[in-house]
C-alpha positions as CSV (number, residue, x, y, z in Angstrom):
1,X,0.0,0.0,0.0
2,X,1.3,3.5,-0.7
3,X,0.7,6.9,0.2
4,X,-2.6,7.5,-1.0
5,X,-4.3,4.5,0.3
6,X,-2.2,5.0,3.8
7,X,-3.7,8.3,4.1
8,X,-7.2,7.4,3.2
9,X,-7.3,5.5,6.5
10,X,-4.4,7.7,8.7
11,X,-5.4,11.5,8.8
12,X,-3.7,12.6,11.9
13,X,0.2,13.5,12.1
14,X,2.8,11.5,13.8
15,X,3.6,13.1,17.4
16,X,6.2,10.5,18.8
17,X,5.6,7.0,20.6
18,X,3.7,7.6,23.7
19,X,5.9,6.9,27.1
20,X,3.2,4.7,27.9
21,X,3.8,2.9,25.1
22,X,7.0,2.4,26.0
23,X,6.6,0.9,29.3
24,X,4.3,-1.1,28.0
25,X,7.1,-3.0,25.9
26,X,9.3,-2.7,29.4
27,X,6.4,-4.5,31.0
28,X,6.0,-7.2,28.5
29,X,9.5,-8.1,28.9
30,X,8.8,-8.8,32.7
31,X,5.2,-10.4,31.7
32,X,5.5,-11.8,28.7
33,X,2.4,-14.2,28.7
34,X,-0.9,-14.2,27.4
35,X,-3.0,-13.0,30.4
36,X,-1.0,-10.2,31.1
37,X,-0.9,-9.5,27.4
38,X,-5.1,-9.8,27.4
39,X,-5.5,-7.6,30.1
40,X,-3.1,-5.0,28.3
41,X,-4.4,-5.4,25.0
42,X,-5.7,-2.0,24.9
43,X,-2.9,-0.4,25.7
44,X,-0.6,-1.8,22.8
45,X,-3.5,-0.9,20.4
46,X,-3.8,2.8,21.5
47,X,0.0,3.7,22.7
48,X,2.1,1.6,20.4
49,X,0.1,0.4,17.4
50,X,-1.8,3.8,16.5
51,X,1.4,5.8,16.6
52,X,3.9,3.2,14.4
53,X,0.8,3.3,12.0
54,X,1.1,7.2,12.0
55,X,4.9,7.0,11.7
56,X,4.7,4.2,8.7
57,X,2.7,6.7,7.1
58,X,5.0,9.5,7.9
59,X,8.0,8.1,6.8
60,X,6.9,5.8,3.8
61,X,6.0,9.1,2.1
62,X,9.3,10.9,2.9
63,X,10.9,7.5,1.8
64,X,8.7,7.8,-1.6
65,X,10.4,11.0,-2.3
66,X,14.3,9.3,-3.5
67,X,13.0,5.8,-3.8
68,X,9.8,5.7,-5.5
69,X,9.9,2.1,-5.8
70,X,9.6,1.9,-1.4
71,X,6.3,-0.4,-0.3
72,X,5.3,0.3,3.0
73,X,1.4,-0.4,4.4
74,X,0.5,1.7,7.6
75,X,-2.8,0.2,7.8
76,X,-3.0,-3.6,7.6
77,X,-2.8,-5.1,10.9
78,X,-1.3,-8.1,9.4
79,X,1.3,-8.4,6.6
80,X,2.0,-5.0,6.1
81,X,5.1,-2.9,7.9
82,X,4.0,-3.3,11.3
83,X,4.9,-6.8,12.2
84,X,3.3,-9.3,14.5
85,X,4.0,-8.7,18.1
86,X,3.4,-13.0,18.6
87,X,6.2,-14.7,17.8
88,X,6.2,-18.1,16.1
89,X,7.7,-20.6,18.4
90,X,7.0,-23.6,17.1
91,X,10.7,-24.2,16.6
92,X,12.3,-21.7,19.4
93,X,13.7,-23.2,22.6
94,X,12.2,-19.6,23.8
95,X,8.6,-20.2,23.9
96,X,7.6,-16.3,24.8
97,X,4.6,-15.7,23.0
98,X,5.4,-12.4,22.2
99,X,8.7,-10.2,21.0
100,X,8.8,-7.3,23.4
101,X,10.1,-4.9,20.3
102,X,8.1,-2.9,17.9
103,X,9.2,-3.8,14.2
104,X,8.5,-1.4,11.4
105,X,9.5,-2.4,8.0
106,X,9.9,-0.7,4.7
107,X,10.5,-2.6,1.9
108,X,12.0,-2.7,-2.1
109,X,12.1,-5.4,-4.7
110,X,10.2,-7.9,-6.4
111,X,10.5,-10.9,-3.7
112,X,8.5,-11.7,-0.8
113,X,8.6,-9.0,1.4
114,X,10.9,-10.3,3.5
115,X,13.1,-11.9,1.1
116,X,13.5,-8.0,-0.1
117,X,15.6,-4.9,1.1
118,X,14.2,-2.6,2.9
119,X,14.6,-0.2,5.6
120,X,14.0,-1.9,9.0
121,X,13.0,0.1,12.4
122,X,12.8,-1.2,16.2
123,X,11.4,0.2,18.8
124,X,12.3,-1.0,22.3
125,X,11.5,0.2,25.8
126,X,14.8,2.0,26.2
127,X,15.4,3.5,22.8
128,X,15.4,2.0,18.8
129,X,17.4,1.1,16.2
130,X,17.4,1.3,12.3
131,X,18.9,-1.1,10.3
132,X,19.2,-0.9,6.1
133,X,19.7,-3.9,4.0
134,X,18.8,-7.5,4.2
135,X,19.7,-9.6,7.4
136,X,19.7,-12.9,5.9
137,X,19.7,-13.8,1.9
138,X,17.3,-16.6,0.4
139,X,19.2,-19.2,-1.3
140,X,19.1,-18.2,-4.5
141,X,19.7,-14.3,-3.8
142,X,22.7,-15.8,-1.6
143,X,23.6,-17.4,-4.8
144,X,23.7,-13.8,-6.5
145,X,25.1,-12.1,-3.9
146,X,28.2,-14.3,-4.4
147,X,27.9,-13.5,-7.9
148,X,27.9,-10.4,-7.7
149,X,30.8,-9.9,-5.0
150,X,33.7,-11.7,-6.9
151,X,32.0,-9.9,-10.6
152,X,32.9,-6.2,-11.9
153,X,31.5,-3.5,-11.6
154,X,28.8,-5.2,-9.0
155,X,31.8,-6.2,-7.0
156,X,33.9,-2.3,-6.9
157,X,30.2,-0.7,-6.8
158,X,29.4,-2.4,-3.4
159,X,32.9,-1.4,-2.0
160,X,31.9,2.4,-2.9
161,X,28.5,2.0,-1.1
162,X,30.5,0.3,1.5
163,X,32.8,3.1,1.9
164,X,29.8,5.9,1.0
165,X,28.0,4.4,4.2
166,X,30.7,4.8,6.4
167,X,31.3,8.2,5.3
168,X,27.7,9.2,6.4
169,X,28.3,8.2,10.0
170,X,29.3,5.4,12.2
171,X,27.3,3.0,10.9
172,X,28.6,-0.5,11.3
173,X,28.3,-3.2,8.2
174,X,27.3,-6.6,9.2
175,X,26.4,-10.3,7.7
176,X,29.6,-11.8,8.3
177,X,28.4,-15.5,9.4
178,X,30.8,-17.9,7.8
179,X,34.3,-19.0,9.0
180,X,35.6,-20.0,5.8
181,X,35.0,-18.3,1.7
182,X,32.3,-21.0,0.6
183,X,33.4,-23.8,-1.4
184,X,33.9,-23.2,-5.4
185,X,34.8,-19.4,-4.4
186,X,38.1,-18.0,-4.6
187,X,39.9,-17.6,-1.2
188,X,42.2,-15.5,-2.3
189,X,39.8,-12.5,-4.4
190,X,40.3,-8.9,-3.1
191,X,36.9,-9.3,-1.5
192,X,36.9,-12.9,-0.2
193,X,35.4,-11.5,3.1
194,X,32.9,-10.3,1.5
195,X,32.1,-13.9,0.5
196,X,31.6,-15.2,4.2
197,X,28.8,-13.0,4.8
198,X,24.6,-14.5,4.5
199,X,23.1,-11.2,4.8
200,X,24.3,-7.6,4.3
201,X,22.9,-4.3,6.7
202,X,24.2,-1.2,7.9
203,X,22.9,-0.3,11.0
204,X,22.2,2.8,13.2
205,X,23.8,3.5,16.6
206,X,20.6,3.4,19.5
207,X,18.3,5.8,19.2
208,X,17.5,7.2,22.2
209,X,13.9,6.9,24.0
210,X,13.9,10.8,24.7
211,X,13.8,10.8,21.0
212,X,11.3,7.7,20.1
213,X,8.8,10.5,22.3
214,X,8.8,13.4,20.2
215,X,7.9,14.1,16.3
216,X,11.2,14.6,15.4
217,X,12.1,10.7,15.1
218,X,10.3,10.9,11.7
219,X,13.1,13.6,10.2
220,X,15.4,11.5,12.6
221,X,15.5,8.6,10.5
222,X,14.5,9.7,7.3
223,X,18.4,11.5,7.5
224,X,19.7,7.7,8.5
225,X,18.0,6.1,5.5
226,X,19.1,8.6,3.1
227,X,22.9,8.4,4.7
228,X,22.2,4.5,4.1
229,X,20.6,4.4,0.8
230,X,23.6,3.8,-1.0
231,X,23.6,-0.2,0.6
232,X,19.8,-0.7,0.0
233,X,20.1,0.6,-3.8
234,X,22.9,-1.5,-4.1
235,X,21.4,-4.7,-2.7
236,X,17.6,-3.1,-4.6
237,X,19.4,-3.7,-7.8
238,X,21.2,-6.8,-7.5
């Protein structure tokens, strides 16, 4: 969904995350079953859930402005950019029913949107973080990746977004996950580190909660994206 159906349902402006909502994440952590969940339900809906649908909306349209290609849905309350707050635990030693983070997501590319890269937001209890890029490659787009890493220009092109991002700011560049170049790769290329990596992000330092409370989070990371567009158009082009 885009900006014009976003706004059809969202007409008020984007304020900041309520402190309640807040300490409602900081007392999920402490309670994190269904009951207390239940009896708290309200709460997430009006101080966590109606504000990230007004910042979704804010930002998406900011995010529209260089990358008209950006998806983002502030209404749905399922399968859009606010994901679930229930986790899926059917595999997870951890069986918390529910993440005590809020997760925005905005996403480009012709994948599932997950399997796409995108600009990712979470909110915790005692500030947030923004992270740009893709945390973990499908197979085949691993495949690609590869490809693409060891390949010119792809290869020298994601070295200058590389060294672009770190320009911007401190914002670390991470995805490294395997000990050894893969087999069928060449240990020795000029970018065999690059190899090792399953995913590829640049991510914010913590925002913190003073700000997650006040309009200004909005602009806030707007300016991050933009100083870490260079990795997503990279990765939105691969």
């Amino acid at each position: 969904m885009k900006r014009e159906e976003a706004m059809t349902s969202i007409q008020s402006s984007f304020t900041g995350f309520p402190p309640a909502g807040l300490q409602f994440l900081r007392e999920l952590a402490l309670n994190n079953n269904r009951e207390w969940f239940q009896a708290h339900q309200q709460v997430y809906e009006q101080q966590l859930l109606v504000p990230a649908r007004l910042f979704v909306s804010a930002l998406g349209e900011k995010l529209e402005t260089y990358s008209p290609g950006i998806e983002y849905d502030a209404a749905s309350k399922t399968g859009g950019s606010i994901l679930r707050l229930h986790r899926d635990v059917r595999f997870s030693r951890d069986k918390s029913p529910y993440h005590t983070q809020m997760r925005l997501l905005f996403w480009e590319g012709m994948q599932k949107k997950m399997e796409n890269p995108g600009f990712f937001l979470v909110i915790e209890a005692d500030g947030g973080t923004l992270h740009v890029g893709q945390y973990q490659f499908s197979p085949p787009h691993l495949q690609s990746f590869r490809q693409a890493v060891i390949s010119e220009p792809t290869g020298s092109q994601l070295e200058e977004a590389i060294r672009a991002v770190h320009a911007a700011g401190d914002y670390p560049v991470g995805g490294l996950h395997y000990k050894k170049v893969p087999s069928g790769y060449p240990p020795d290329h000029p970018r065999a580190e690059m190899l090792k990596f399953n995913g590829l992000y640049a991510s914010t330092q913590a925002i913190p909660s003073d700000l997650l409370v006040k309009p200004e989070l909005v602009d806030l990371c707007f300016e991050h994206c933009r100083n870490l567009s260079p990795l997503h158009r990279w990765l939105v082009e691969l």
